[in-house]
N, C-alpha and C positions, 0 to 999 in steps of 0.2 A: 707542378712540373710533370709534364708530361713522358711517360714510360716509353723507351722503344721498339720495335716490334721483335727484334730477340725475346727484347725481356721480359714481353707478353707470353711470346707463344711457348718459351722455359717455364714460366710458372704452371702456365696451364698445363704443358706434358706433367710436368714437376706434380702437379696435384692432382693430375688423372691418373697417372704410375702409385704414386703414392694409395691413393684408396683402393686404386685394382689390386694394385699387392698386398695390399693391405688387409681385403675385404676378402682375398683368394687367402689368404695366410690364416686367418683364423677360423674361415670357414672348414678351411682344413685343421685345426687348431679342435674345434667343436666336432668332428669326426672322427677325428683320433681321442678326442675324451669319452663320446659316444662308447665307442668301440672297446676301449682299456674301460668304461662303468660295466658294459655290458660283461667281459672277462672277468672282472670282480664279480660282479652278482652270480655267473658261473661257477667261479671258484669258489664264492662260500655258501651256494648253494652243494656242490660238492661235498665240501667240509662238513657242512649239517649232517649229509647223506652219510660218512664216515661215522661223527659221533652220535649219531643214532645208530646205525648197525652194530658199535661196540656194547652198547647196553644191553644187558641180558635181559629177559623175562623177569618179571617180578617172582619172587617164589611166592609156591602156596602154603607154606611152613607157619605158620603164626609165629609173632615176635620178633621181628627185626623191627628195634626200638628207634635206632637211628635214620633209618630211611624207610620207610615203609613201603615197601613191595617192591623197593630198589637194592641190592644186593652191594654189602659194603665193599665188595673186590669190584663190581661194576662200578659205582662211585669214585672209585682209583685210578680205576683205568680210564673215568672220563675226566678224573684234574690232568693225568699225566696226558692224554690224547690232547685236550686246551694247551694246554700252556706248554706245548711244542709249538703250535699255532702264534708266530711272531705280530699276523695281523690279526688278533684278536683284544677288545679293548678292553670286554666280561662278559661275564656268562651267570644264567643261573637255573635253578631246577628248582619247580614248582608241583605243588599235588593240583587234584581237579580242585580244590577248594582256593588256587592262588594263593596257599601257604606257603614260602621259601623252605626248600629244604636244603640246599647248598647252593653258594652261589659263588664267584670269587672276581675280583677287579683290578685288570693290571693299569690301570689309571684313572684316573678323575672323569667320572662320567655321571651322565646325567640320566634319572632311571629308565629302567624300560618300560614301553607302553601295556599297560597291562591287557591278554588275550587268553578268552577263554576256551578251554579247551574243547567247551562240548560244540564247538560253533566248527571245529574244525572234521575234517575228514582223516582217515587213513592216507599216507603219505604229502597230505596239503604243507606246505611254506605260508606261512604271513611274514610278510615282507615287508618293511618300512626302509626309506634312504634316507639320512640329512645330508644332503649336499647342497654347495655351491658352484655356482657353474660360474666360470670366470670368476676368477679369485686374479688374474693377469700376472703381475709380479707382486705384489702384496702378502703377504700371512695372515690370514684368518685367524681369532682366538677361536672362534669357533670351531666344534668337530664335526668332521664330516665321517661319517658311519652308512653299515649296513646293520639293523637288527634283523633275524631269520628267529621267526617261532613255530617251533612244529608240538604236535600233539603225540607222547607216547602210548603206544596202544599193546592191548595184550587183548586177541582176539580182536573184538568188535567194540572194548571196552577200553576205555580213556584212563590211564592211572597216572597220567604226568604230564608239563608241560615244559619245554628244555627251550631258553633263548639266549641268542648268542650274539654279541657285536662285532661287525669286524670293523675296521680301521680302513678308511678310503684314505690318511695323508700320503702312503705311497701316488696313489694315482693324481692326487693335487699335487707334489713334489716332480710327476712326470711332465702333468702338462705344464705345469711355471717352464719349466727346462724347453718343453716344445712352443712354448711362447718366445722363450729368451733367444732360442734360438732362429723363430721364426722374422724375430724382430730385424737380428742383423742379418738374417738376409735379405730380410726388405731394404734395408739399407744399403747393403750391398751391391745387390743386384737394381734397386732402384739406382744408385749412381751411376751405376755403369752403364746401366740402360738410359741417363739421364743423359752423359757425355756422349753417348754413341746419335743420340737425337740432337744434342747439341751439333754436333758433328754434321751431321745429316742437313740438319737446320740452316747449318751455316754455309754450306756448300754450295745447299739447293736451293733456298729461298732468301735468304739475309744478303749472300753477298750477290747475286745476280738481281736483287732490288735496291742494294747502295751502288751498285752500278747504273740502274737507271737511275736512280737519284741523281749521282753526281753527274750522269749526261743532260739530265733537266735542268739540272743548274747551270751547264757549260751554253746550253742553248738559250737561255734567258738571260744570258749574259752577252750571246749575238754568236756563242760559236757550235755551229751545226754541223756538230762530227756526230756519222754514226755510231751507236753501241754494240759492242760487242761481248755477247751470252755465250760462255763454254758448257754453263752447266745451267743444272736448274730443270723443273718440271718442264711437260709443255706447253701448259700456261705463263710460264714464265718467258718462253722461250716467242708466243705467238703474241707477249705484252713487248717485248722485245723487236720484231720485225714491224710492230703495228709502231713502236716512237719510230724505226728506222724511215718507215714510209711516211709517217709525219716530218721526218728531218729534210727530207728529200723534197718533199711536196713545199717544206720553206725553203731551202735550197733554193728551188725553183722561183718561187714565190719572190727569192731575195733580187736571184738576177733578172729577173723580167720585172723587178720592180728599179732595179739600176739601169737597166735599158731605158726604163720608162722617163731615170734623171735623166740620165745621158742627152736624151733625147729632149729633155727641154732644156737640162741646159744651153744644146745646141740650138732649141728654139730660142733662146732668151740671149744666147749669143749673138746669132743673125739677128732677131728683132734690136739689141743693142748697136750693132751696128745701123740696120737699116736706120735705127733711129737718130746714130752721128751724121751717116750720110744724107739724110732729110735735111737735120739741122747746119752740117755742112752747106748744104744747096741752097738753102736757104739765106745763108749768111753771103753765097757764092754770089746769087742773084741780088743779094742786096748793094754788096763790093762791087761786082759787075755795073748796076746802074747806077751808082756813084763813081766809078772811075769813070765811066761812058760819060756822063756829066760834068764829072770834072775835067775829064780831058776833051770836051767840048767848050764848057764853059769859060775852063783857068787856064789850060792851054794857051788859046791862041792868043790871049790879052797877056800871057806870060810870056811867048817869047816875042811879042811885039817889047816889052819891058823892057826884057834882057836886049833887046837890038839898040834900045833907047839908048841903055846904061853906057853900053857898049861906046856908041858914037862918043856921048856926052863924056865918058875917061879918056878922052884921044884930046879934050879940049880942056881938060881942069886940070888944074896945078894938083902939086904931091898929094896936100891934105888934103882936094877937096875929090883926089884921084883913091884913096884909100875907101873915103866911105862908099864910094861906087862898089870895089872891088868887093869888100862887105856885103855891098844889097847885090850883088851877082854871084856871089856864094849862097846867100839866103833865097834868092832863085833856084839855084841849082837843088840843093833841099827840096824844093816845091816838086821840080820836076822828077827828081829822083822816086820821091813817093807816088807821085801819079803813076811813071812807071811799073814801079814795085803793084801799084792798085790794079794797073792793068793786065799785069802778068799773072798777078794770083787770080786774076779774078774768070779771064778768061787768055787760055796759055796758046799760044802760035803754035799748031804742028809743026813738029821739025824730023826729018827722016832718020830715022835709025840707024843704027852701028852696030854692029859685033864686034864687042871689044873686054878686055880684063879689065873689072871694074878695081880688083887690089893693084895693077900698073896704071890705072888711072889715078888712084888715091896718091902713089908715089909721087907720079908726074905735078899731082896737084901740091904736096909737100915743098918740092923742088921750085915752082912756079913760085909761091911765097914767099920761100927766103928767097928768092933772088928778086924780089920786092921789098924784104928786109921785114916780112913780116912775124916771121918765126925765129927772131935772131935768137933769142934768150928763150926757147924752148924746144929742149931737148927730147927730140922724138925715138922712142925705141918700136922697132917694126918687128913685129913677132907675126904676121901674114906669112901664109901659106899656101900651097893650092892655085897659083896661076894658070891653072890650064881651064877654071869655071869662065865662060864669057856668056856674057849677056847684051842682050839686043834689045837697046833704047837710044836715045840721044847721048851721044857724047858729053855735048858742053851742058844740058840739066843736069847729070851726073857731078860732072864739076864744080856746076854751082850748089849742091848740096856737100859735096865735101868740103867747099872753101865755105860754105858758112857754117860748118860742125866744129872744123879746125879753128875758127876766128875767133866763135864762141868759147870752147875750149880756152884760148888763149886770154880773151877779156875773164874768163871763171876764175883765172891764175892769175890774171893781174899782170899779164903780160910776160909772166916767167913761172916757168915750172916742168912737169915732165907730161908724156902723153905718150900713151900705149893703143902701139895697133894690132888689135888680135883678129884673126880672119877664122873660120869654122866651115868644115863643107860637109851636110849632111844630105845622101842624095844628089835631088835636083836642085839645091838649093846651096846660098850662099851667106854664111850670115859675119860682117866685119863690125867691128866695135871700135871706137876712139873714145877714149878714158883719160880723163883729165884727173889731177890731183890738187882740185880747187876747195873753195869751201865746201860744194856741194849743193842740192836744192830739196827744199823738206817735199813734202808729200804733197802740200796744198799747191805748190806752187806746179808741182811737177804733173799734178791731173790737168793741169791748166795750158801746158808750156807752148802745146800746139795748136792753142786758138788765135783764130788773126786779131791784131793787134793788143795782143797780151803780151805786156814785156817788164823787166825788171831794172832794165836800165834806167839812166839817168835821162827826164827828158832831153830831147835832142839827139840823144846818144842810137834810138833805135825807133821803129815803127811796131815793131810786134809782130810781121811779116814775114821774116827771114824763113822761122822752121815751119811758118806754116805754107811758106811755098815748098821746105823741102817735102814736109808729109805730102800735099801735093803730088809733087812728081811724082815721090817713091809708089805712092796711091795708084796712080795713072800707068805703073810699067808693072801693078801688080805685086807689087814687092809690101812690105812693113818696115815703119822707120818704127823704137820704144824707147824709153831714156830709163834709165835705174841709176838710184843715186840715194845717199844716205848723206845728213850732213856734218861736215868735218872730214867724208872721207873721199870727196870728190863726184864725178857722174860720170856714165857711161852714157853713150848715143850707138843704137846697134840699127844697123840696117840689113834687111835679108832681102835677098833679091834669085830671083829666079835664074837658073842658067839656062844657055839657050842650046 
């Protein structure tokens, strides 16, 4: 698992503060011991200086048994002069021969290095330390000491040698304390100084880079909002205008790439049509040369028939009068389709109108019941906007609302309700008739406006009817579209231009 970048760059201040202060703390630590050894060795070079001045002259008397050439009040005066001395550990006094002549120990110590006296000069120190340096928090069993051995002289002449320990656990008891103490402030002052970089951290670099984060994620996810930096270095801030000018450049990139759809789908729109309209013309010229042939061909041997039939019912009895009327109904059929063939196929200009195509629609309602064809279907008019008119033929107008209405009415089975809703947007007009039939699925309804596609029962239809209305509507410029779900009926919407 992978760390975050806080939590990198915490550590790392975290362990660079750490050793800085660390390394600054006992350096200082090792300076201050320096200094307080140095003080020692001052002091009881001092001291030595003290109890050597006290010592008198040896006498020239003969017979001082006990100390020879050391006088027993001097003697006195140098136990009483020591062991005032708190940091002294022992002491002793020797002749030139390194015989003890008195010596005394105020604690357990380990001997002194023997020095002779003729090796020494007039006021010389021999000096030996045992110390430890850095002892940290621990206790040594070990001592740490100064010995000081000097040579006593009378004249030019060496008659004694006098060495003395003194006691360094004061100065390890100081620096433990300036350890102890150095410690918590590294702790101290490292935390404080650790939240304040944390602070810092977080202000300036953490949170103006989870800001670009979370803007890299919103755009990889398609939404290209700029980010916005209050704080933060000027690196941070110039990592910031360079996403802003990457956001903008897709931006860019986004909408001249939707222009780019836009624009085919508007190619693929016209090429879809140009491509109905081909196949349209195609089917137009092929309808075309088959009505033109049929109504050459079947025509005129048809209504020679029908003239036959005709005579021939004027001269036959009842029953033999019915099957004529029969085969002159099944004529009429023939003729009606050539018709219908020759209408769609190729339409008679007929001179225009300016007129309301919603008081058309009326007028057309009106005309069929009073044909008794809309007895049992209840029409509600919800049309508005009579004042749009449009300029085309009249009666092709007609004949596409009498056959949306018919239809409609055959979807219902001859009974049910039908809604007229009319819409004016602009220059345009767009009216709906809504039947509350079974309805027609999807397959049927990509299909509904091809000639001779139809649903009905044979006999019942040609498959002609809406493909003369798309037709017209096609020809004045307008769109006929059907929408329909099944179970819940269908809609036939035609928009048409105003004029």
């Amino acid at each position: 698992m992978r760390t975050g970048l806080r939590t990198e760059i915490i550590l790392s201040i975290s362990l660079l503060l750490a050793a800085a202060l660390l390394f600054a703390g006992f350096l200082l630590i090792k300076l201050t011991e320096h200094n307080l050894l140095e003080q020692q060795r001052a002091h009881a070079a001092r001291s030595m200086q003290l109890v050597t001045g006290g010592i008198d002259e040896p006498a020239h008397a003969a017979g001082l048994d006990r100390t020879p050439g050391i006088s027993a009040a001097s003697l006195n005066r140098l136990q009483t002069m020591l062991g005032k001395q708190t940091d002294i550990i022992a002491w002793r006094l020797l002749d030139t021969k390194l015989q003890v002549l008195a010596s005394t120990a105020y604690e357990t110590f380990d001997e002194f290095t023997p020095v002779s006296p003729s090796v020494m000069e007039p006021g010389d120190l021999y000096e030996e330390i045992v110390y430890e340096s850095y002892r940290l928090f621990f206790n040594s069993e070990a001592q740490s000491y100064i010995d000081l051995s000097t040579a006593l002289w009378v004249g030019n002449e060496a008659y004694g040698l006098l060495q003395i320990r003194f006691s360094l656990e004061t100065l390890h008891q100081r620096v433990q304390q300036a350890q102890r103490l150095t410690l918590i402030y590294v702790i101290v002052y490292g935390l404080v100084l650790a939240l304040f970089a944390v602070y810092l951290l977080n202000r300036n670099v953490v949170k103006p880079v989870r800001q670009l984060q979370e803007a890299t994620t919103t755009v990889a996810v398609g939404n290209l909002t700029p980010v916005m930096v209050s704080s933060g270095p000027g690196e941070i801030h110039d990592l910031a205008a360079s996403f802003n000018q990457m956001v903008a450049a897709l931006t860019a990139s986004r909408a001249e790439t939707e222009e780019h759809i836009a624009s085919l789908e508007e190619i693929n729109l016209a090429l879809a049509r140009a491509r109905d309209d081909l196949v349209r013309s195609e089917k137009l010229a092929t309808v075309g040369h088959l009505a033109a042939g049929m109504a050459h061909e079947i025509g005129n041997p048809l209504g020679a028939v029908v003239g036959y039939l005709n005579i021939l019912k004027d001269d036959l009895s009842d029953d033999s009068r019915d099957l004529v009327e029969r085969s002159l109904a099944e004529t009429g059929r023939i003729d009606r389709l050539i018709r219908e063939l020759l209408e769609y196929s190729a339409p008679v200009d007929r001179q225009t109108d300016s007129f309301c195509p919603i008081t058309l629609l009326r007028e057309t309602v009106e005309l069929l019941r009073h044909q008794g064809q809309l007895d049992d279907v209840e029409i509600d008019d919800q049309c508005a906007g009579d004042d749009c008119q449009v300029n085309m033929d009249r009666g092709r107008l007609m004949q596409v609302w009498i056959n949306l209405l018919l239809n409609a009415q055959d979807a219902m089975h001859g009974k049910g309700r039908v809604e007229l809703v009319s819409k004016r947007e602009g220059q345009e007009i767009s009216i709906s008739i809504h039947d509350n039939g079974g309805g027609i699925d999807a397959e049927v309804a990509s299909r509904i406006f091809e000639p001779f596609f139809t649903t009905k029962a044979p006999g019942s239809g040609y498959g002609l009817g809406l493909a003369v209305c798309q037709r017209i509507i096609d020809e004045n410029g307008g769109s006929i579209e059907v929408k329909s779900e099944v179970g819940r009926g269908a809609c036939f919407t035609v928009t048409l231009a105003c004029g």
